[in-house]
C-alpha positions in Angstrom: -14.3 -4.9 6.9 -12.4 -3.2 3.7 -10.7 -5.7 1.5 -8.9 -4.6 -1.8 -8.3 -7.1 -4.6 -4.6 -7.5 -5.4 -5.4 -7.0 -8.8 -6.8 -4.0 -8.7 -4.1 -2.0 -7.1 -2.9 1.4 -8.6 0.6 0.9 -8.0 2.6 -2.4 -9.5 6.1 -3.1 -7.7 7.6 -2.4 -11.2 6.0 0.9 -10.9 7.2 1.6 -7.5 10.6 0.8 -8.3 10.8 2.8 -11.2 9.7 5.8 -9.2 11.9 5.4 -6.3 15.1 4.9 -9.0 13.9 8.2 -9.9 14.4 9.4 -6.6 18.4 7.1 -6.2 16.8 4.8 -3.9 17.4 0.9 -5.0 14.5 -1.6 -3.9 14.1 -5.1 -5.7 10.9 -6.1 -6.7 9.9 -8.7 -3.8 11.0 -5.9 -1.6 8.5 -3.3 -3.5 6.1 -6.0 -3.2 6.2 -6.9 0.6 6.9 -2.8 0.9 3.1 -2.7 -1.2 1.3 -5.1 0.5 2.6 -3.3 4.0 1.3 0.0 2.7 -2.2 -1.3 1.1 -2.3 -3.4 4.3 -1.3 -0.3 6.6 -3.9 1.9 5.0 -7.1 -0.8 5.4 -6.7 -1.4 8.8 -6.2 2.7 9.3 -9.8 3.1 7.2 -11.3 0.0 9.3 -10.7 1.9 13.0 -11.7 5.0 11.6 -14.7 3.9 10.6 -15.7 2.1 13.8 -14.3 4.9 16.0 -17.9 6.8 17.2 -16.2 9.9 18.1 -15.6 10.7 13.8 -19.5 10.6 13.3 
């Protein structure tokens, strides 16, 4: 199983923020970060199944 440190992120909630006020889209911080760990979340379990899937060796 895939785990990803927090800490080691790419993308900060200030940094999401600031780029979707780029884009006129408003988003507090605890939502960026529950919006984050969705996302990093989201993208593990995707990585997870297709790794274990037999048919994509």
């Amino acid at each position: 199983m895939i785990k990803i440190n927090p800490e080691k992120r790419n993308i900060t909630p200030e940094k999401a923020v600031r780029i979707l006020k780029r884009y006129d889209q408003k988003m507090s911080l605890a939502e960026a970060r529950l919006m984050l760990d969705f996302m990093y979340n989201f993208a593990i379990l995707s990585l997870n199944q297709v790794l274990k899937d037999d048919r994509m060796k």
